[in-house]
N, C-alpha and C positions, 0 to 999 in steps of 0.2 A: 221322763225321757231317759229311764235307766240310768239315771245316773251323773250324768254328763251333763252339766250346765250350758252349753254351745248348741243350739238347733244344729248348727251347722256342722259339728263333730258329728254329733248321732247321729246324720242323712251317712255321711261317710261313712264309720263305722258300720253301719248295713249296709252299703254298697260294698265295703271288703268282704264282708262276711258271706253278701250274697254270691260277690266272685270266688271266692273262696270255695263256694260250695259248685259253682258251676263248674270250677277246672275239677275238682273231687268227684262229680255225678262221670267228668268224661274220662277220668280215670280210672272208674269204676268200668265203666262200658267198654274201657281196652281190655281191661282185667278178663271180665266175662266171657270176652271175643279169644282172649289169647290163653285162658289156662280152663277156661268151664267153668259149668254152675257148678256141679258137683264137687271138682275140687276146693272150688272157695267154700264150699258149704262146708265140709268138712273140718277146711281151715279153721275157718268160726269156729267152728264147736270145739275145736283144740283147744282153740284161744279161750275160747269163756269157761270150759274146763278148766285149763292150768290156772286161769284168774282166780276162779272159786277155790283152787284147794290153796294157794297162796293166802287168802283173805281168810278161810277158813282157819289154818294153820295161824295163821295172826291173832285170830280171836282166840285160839285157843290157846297159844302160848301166853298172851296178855293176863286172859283171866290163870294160868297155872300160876305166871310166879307173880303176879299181884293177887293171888287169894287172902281174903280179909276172912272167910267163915270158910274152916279147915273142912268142913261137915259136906258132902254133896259132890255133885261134879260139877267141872268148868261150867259146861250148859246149864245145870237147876242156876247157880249160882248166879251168870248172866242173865238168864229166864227171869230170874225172885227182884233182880236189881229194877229190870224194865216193867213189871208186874206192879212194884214199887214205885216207881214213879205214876206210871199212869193212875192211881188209883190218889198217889197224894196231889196230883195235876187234876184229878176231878174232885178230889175233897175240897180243892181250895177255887172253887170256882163260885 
């Protein structure tokens, strides 16, 4: 029950979550009604742009100034670390 010890919490919890999503679905259908597909579409794409190059820029500041092997760039250096595990995550199976 996710979590939650109480039958009676979890029924609730999904009913907020369900209303939650129903006032969200009709605010959505305002949106649509009163600015367009198009503009929201593009909105998106702003948003998950800017997201990515923030995250991106994250990863790569992380790995510049916590470099442990001066040799390569950010990317091999995070590539060789995950490469590294998977390989010692199936050795030890």
């Amino acid at each position: 029950m996710s979590g939650v010890k109480s039958e009676q919490v979890a029924i609730w919890l999904a009913a907020v979550t369900a209303f939650v999503n129903f006032i969200f679905t009709l605010v959505g259908l305002w949106l649509v009604e009163r600015i367009g597909r198009r503009k929201l579409t593009l909105g998106s794409i702003a948003g998950w742009f800017s997201s990515f190059v923030k995250v991106l820029g994250g990863i790569y500041f992380y790995h510049t100034l916590n470099r442990q092997d001066p040799g390569g760039s950010w990317f091999s250096v995070w590539l060789g670390s995950k490469v590294r595990t998977l390989v010692t995550a199936q050795t030890n199976l």
